[in-house]
C-alpha positions as CSV (number, residue, x, y, z in Angstrom):
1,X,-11.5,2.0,-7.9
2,X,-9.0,3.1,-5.5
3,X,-8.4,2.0,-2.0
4,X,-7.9,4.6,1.0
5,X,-5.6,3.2,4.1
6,X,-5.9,5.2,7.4
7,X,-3.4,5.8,9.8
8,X,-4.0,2.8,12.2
9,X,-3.8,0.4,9.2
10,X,-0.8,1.8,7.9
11,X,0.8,1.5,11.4
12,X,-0.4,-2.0,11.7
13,X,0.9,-2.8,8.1
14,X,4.6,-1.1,8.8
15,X,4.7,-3.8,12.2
16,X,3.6,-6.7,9.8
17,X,6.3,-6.3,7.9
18,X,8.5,-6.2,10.4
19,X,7.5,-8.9,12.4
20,X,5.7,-11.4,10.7
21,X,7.1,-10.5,7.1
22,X,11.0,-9.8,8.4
23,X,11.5,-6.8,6.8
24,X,13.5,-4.6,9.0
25,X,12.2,-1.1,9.8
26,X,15.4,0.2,8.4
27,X,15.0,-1.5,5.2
28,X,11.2,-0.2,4.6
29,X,12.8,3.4,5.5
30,X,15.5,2.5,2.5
31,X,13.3,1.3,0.1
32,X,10.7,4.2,1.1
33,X,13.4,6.6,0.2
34,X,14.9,5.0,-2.7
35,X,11.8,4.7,-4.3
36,X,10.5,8.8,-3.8
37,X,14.0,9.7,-4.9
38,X,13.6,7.6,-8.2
39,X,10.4,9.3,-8.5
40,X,11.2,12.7,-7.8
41,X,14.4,12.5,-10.4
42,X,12.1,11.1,-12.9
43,X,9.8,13.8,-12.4
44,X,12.2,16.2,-12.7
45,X,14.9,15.3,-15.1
46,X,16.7,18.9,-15.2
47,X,16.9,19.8,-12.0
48,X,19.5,21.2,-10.5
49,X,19.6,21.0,-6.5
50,X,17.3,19.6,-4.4
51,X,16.4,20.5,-0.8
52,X,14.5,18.2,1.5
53,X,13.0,19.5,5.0
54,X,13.2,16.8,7.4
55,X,11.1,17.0,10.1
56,X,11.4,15.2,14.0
57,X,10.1,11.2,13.3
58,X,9.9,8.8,10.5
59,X,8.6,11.1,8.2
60,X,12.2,13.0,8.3
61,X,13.9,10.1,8.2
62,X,12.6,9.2,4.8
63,X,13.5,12.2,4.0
64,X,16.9,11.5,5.0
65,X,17.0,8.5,2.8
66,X,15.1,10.1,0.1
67,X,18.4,12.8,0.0
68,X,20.7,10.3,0.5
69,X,19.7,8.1,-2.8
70,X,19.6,11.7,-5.0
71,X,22.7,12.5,-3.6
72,X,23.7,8.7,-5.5
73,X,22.2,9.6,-8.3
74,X,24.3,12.4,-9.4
75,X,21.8,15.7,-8.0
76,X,23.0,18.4,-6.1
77,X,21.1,17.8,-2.4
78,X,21.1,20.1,1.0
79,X,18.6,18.9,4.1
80,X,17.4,21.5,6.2
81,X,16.6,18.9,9.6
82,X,14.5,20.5,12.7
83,X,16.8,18.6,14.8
84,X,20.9,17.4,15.1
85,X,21.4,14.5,13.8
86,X,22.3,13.1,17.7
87,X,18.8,13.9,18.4
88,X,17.1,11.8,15.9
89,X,15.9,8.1,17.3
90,X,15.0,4.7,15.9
91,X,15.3,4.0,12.1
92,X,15.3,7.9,11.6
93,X,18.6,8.2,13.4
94,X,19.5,5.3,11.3
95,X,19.0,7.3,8.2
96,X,20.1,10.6,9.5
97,X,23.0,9.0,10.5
98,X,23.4,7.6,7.3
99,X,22.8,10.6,5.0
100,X,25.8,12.8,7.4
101,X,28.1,9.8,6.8
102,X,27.8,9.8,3.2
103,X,28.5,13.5,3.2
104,X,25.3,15.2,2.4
105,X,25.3,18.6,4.2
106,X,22.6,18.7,7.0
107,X,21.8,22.0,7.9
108,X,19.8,22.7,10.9
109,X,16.8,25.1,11.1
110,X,17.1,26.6,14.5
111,X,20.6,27.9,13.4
112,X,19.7,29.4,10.5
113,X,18.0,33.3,9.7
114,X,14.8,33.6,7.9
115,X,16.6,35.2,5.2
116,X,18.9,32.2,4.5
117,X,16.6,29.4,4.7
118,X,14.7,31.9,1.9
119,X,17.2,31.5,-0.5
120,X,17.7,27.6,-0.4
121,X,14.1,27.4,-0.8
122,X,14.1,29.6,-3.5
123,X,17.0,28.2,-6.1
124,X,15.8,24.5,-5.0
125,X,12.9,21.6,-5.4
126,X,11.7,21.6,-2.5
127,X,10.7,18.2,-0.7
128,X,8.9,18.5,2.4
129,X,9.5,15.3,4.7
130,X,8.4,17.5,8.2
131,X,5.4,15.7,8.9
132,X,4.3,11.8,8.2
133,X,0.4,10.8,8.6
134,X,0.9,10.1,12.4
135,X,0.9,14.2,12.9
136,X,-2.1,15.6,14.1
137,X,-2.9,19.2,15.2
138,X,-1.3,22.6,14.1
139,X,2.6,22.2,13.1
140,X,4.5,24.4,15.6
141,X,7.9,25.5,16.5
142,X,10.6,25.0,13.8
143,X,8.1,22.6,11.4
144,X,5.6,25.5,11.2
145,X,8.3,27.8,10.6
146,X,9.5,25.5,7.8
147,X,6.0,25.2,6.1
148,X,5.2,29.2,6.0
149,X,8.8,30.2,4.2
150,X,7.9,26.7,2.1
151,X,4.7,29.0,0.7
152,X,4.1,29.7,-3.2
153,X,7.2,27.7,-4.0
154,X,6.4,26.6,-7.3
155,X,8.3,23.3,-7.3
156,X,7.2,21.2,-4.1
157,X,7.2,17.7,-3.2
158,X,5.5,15.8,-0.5
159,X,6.3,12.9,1.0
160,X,3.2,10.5,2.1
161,X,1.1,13.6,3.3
162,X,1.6,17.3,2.8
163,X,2.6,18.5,6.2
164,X,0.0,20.0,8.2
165,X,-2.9,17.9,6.4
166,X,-4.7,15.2,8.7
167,X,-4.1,12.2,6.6
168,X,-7.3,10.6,8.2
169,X,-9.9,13.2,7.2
170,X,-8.5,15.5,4.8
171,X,-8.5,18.4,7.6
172,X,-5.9,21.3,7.5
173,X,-5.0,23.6,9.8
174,X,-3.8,27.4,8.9
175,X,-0.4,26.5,8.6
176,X,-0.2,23.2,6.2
177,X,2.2,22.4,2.9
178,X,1.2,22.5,-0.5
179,X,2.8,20.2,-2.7
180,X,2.7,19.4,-6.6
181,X,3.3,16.1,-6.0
182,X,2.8,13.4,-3.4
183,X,4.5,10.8,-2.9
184,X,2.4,8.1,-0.8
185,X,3.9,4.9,0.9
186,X,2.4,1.5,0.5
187,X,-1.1,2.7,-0.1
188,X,-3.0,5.9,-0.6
189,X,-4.4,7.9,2.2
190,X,-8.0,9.1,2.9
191,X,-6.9,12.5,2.6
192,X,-5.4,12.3,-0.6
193,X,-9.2,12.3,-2.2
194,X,-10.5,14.6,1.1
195,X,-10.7,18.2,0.0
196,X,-9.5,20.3,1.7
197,X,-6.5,18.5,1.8
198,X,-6.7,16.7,-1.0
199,X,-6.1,20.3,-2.9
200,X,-2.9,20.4,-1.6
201,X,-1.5,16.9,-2.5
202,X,-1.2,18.0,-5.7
203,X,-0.5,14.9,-8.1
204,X,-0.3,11.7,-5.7
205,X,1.8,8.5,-6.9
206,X,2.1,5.6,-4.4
207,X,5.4,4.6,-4.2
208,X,6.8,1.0,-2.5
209,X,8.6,0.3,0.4
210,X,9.9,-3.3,-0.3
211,X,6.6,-5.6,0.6
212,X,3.7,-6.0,-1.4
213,X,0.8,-3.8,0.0
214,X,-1.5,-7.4,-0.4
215,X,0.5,-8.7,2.6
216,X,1.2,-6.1,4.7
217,X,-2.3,-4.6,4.5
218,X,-5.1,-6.7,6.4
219,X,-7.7,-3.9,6.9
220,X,-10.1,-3.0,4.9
221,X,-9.9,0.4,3.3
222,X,-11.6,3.2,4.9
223,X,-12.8,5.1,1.8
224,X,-12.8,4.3,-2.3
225,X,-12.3,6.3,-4.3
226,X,-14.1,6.5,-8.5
227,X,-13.7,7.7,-11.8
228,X,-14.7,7.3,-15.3
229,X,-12.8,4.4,-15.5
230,X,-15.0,2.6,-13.0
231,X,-18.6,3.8,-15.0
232,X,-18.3,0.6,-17.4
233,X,-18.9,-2.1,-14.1
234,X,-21.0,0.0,-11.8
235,X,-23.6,0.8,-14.8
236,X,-27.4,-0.8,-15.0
237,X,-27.3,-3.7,-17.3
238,X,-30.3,-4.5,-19.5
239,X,-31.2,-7.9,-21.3
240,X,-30.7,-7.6,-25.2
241,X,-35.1,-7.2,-25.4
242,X,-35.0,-4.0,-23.5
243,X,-37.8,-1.8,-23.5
244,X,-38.6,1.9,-22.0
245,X,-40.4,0.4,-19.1
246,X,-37.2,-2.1,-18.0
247,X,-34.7,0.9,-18.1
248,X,-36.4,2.3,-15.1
249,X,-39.4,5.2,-14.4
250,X,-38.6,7.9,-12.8
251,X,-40.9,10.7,-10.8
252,X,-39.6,14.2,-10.3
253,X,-41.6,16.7,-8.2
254,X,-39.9,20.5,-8.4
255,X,-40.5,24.0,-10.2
256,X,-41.9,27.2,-9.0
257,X,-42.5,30.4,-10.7
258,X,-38.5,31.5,-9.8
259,X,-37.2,28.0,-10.7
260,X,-38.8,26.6,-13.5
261,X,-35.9,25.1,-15.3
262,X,-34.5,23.2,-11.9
263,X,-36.9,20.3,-12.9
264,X,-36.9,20.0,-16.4
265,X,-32.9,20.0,-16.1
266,X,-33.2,17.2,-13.5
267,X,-35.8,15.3,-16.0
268,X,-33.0,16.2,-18.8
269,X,-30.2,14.4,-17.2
270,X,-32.8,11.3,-16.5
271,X,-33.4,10.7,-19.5
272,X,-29.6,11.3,-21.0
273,X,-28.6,9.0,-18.5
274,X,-30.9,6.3,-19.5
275,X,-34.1,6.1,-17.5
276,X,-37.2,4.8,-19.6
277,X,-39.8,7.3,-18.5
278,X,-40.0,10.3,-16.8
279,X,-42.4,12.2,-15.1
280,X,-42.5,15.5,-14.2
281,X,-44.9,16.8,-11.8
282,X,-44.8,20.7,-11.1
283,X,-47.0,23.8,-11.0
284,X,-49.3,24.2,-13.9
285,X,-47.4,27.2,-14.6
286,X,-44.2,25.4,-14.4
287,X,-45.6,22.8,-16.9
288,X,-46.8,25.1,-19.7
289,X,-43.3,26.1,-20.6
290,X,-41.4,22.6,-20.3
291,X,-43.8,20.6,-22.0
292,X,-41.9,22.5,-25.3
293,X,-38.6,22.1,-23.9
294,X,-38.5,18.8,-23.0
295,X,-41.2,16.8,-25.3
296,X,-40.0,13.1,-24.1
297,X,-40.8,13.9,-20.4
298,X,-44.4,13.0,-19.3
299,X,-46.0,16.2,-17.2
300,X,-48.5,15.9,-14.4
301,X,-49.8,19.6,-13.6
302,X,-49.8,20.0,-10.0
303,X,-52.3,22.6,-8.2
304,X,-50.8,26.0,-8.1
305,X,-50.9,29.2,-5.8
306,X,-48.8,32.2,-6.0
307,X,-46.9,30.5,-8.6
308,X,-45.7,27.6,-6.1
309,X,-47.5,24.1,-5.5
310,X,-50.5,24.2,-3.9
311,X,-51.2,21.5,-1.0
312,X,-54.7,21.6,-1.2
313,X,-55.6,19.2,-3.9
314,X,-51.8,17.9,-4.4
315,X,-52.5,14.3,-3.3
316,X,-55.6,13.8,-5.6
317,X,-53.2,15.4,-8.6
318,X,-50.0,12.9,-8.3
319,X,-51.0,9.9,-6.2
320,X,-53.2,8.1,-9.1
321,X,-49.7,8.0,-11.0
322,X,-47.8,8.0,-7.8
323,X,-47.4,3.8,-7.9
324,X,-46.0,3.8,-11.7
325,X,-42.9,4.7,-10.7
326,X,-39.8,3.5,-9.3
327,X,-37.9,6.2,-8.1
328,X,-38.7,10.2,-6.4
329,X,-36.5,12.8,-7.3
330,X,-37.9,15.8,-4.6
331,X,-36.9,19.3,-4.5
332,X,-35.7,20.5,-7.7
333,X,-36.8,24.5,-7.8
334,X,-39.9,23.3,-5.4
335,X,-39.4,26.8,-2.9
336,X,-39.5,26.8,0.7
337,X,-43.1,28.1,0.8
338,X,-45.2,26.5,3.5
339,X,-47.3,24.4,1.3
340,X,-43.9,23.3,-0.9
341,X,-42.6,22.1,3.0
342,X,-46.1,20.0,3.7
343,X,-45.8,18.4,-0.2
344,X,-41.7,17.4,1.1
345,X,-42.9,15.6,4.6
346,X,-46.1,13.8,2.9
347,X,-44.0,12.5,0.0
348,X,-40.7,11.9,2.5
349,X,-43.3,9.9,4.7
350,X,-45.7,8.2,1.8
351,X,-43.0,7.2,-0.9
352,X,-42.2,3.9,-0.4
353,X,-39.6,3.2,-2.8
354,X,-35.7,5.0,-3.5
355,X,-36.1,8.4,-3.2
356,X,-33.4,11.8,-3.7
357,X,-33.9,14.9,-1.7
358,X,-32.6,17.9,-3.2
359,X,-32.4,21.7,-3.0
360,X,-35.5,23.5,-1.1
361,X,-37.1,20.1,-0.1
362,X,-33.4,19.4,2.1
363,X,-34.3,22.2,4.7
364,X,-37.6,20.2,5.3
365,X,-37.3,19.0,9.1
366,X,-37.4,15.3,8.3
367,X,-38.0,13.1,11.8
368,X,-37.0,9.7,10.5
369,X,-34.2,8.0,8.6
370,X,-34.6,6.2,5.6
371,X,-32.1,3.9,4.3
372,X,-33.7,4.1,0.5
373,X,-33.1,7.6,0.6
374,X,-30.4,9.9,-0.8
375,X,-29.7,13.5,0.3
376,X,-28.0,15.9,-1.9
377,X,-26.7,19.0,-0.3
378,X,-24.5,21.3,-1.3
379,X,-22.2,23.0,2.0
380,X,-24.7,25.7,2.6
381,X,-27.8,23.5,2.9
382,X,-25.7,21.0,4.8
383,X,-24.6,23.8,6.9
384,X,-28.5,24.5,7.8
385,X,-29.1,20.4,8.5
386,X,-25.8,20.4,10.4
387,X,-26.5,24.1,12.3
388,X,-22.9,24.7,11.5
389,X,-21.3,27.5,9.8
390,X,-20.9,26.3,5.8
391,X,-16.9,27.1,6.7
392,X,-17.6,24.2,9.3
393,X,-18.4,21.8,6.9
394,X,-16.2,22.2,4.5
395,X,-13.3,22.1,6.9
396,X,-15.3,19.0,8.3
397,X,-16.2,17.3,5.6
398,X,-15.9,13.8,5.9
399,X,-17.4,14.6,9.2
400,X,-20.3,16.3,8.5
401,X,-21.1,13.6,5.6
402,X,-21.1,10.8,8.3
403,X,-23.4,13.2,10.2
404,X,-26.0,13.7,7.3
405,X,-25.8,10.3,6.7
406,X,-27.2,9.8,10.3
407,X,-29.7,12.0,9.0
408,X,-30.7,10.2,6.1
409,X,-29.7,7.1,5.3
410,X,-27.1,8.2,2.3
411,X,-26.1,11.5,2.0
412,X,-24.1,13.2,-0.6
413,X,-22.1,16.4,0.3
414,X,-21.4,18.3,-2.9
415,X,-18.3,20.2,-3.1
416,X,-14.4,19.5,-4.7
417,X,-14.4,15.8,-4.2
418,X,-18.2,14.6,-3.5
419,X,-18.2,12.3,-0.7
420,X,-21.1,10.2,-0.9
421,X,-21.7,8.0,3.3
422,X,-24.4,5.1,4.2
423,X,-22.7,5.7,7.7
424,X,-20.6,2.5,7.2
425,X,-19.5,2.9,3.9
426,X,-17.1,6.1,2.2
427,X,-17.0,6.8,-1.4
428,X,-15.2,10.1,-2.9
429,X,-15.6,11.0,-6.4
430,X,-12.4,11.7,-8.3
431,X,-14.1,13.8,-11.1
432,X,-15.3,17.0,-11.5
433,X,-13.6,20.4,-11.1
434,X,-14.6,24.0,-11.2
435,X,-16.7,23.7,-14.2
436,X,-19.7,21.8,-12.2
437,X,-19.8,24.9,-10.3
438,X,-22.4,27.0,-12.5
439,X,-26.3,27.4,-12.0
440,X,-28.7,24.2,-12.4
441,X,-25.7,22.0,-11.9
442,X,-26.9,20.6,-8.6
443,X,-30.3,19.8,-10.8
444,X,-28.5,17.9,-13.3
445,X,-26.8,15.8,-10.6
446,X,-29.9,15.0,-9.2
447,X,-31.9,13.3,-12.7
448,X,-28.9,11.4,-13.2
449,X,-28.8,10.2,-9.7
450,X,-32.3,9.6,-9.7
451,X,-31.7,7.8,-13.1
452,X,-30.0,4.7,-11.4
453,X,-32.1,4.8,-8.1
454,X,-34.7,4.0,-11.0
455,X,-33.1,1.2,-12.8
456,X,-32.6,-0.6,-9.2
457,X,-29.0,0.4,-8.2
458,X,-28.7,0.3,-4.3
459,X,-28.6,3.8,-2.8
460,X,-24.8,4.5,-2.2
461,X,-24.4,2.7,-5.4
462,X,-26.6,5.1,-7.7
463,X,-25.5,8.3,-5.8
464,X,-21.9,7.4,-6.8
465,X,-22.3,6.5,-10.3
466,X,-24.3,9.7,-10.9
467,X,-21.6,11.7,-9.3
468,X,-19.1,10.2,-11.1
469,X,-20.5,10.7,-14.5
470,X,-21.9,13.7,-13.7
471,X,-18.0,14.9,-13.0
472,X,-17.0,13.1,-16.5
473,X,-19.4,14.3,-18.2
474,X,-18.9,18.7,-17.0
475,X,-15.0,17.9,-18.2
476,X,-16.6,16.8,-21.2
477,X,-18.7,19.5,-21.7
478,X,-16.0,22.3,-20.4
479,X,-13.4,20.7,-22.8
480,X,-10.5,21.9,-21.0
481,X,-11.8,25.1,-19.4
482,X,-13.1,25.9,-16.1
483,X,-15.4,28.8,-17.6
484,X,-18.3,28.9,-19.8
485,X,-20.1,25.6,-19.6
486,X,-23.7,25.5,-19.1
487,X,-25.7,22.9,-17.2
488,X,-27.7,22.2,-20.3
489,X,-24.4,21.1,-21.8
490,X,-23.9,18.8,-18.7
491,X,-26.7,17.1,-19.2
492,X,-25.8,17.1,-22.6
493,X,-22.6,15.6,-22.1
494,X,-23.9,12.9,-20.2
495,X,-24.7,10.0,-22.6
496,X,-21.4,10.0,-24.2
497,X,-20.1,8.8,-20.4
498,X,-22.5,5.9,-20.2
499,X,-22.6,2.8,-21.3
């Protein structure tokens, strides 16, 4: 796991150890900048010249000691500062100061053309300490002027945050930096794992600043963040007598005559990622062909009209097998015919154990919310739950998973970096990439989900182990490239990322 520090508990960390641990604020600025310059040589060991872009506050001021400690170290280093040096206060003027002392040439923006602040940019790595993650709001004036010729360089560092990204949510404005690495002090930042921003941190290390993060930080983290590494605790564990009906059993009610393989890919996944029995329940139609694809699923025919589920007769037809299971996947390929909607609100109301909502059965207008249930969307669906644009949300999108959540009970917002909310709680999934973005990937997501709701795993704890080895298992399946893998091979995939 990996812990996520917002703003206010950085700030209260930074006067901790001033105050109580006696660290100066000077001295964290040092060791802050010592520490990104060892990094940044490290990182790269052939490079020439440097040029750091210091902005007005702290931020600049590591910057200033960052350049300072290259300068040490043997690299050619120029600052471009949005201010003169006089103008600087606090421990920034302390490094600024510093820095001109020690005869490192500070060059300031406002003086300088367009043209000639191109062609340091262009012959240099550039390291962008404009902005620190007190910044909110669109960088104006000489910083915003900074970050636009700063576009498409190649080479880019960022110190803490990328400038321009809201280091609280993840939120960028039209102007904002994009590095290729990050450089984070003390602790990691919510918006180094909150796309959109997180896509512009590139890499993100976490470098020191002299006291150990243990001491100086007394909050509790704001989001965590998994990967693969963290499947092997979070997992279901089984006594050494296990049989099929101790793994877990698992309902899933989907298909229609336009989505037949939604369900059986869901019921796939289940069963790849462990569950002990699983149930499909579908159309008749539906039925006829997955029965051959899938022979370790159970089938229960629903009644059928127009090649969608038929209400009329749908409670006699699943609820005698309703109570042998443990979990409801809904929604799967269901359709948003009128009778598809009345099966989502009887079983959203009836069920009485975990239950996943997925695809069609999401634009169901559900009254109540349920905290054993887990909603799926993708930013289109959540842009119809929200009544947002789906550019809204994914500009929003810690936001609008809190707001699902509301919704809900746990909500899941697909997308680069899943965020998965119980509306206290904030888990982002580090896996996954542009491979999970093909047809009947949402389905796959869903049965593996509904795989751990089955075997007993809280809510937020099942919907983030399914995410995460659903993201393991599409790099697995992709080896290496963003094109060409199939959700079949997803689900495929999947048992070689369990346990």
């Amino acid at each position: 796991m990996k812990y996520y520090y917002g703003t206010e508990a950085v700030r209260a960390a930074d006067k901790k150890a001033s105050e109580e641990l006696g660290v100066p604020g000077e001295a964290l600025m040092e060791n802050a900048g010592r520490a990104a310059a060892e990094i940044i040589a490290a990182r790269y060991p052939d490079a020439e010249s440097f040029l750091v872009l210091c902005g007005p506050g702290n931020n600049g001021g590591d910057g200033f000691a960052a350049a300072r400690h290259l300068d040490i170290m043997g690299r050619k280093v120029k600052i471009i500062a949005v201010r003169a040096t006089s103008e600087y206060t606090g421990e920034a003027l302390f490094a600024a100061a510093a820095a001109e002392r020690c005869g490192i040439k500070i060059l300031r923006s406002r003086d300088m053309t367009d043209a000639g602040i191109t062609a340091l940019l262009e012959t240099s790595i550039v390291v962008d300490a404009l902005l620190g993650v007190g910044a909110s709001g669109e960088p104006r004036g000489e910083v915003g002027r900074l970050i636009e010729l700063s576009a498409g360089r190649a080479r880019t560092v960022s110190l803490d945050i990328p400038s321009g990204v809201d280091a609280d949510t993840g939120e960028t404005g039209a102007v904002s930096f994009r590095a290729e690495l990050t450089i984070s002090f003390l602790a990691l930042k919510p918006a180094h794992a909150i796309a959109p921003g997180a896509l512009r941190c590139g890499e993100t290390v976490t470098a020191g600043i002299g006291v150990k993060p243990s001491l100086a930080l007394g909050a509790e983290p704001s989001l965590i963040g998994y990967d693969a590494s963290d499947i092997p605790a979070m997992f279901p564990r089984h006594a050494a007598n296990i049989h099929k009906g101790s793994r877990g059993s698992l309902l899933i009610v989907g298909g229609s005559s336009n989505f037949r393989g939604a369900p059986v890919l869901s019921a796939l996944a289940a069963l790849k990622a462990g569950c002990g029995l699983v149930a499909l329940a579908a159309p008749e139609s539906v039925i006829a062909s997955a029965a051959s694809l899938l022979p370790e699923a159970i089938f229960v025919p629903l009644p059928e009209e127009d090649g969608h589920v038929c209400f009329a007769g749908f409670e006699e037809a699943l609820f005698p097998f309703a109570d042998k299971f443990d979990a409801l996947v809904l929604g799967p390929g269901l359709g948003l015919s009128n009778d598809a909607q009345k099966v989502s609100r009887l079983l959203y109301g009836a069920w009485s154990r975990p239950m996943l909502i997925d695809a069609d059965a999401l634009k169901t207008g559900y009254e109540m919310r349920r905290e054993d249930a887990v909603a799926t969307p993708h930013a289109g669906e959540a842009s119809f739950i929200l009544s947002i644009s789906p550019t809204e949300v994914e500009r929003h999108r810690l936001r609008s998973c809190r707001k699902l959540a509301e919704k809900f009970g746990v909500a899941l917002l697909k997308g680069p970096r899943t965020l998965i909310s119980n509306g206290t709680n904030m888990n982002a999934v580090l896996e996954g990439g542009q491979e999970l973005a093909v047809p009947g990937s949402g389905d796959v997501l869903s049965g593996t989900i509904g795989a751990f709701l089955a075997a007993g795993l809280k809510p937020i704890d099942a919907a983030t182990l399914g995410a995460v080895v659903h993201g393991t298992a599409g790099g697995l399946a992709a080896s290496g490239s963003a094109n060409g893998a199939l959700a079949r091979d997803i689900a495929g995939a999947i048992k070689n990322c369990t346990i």
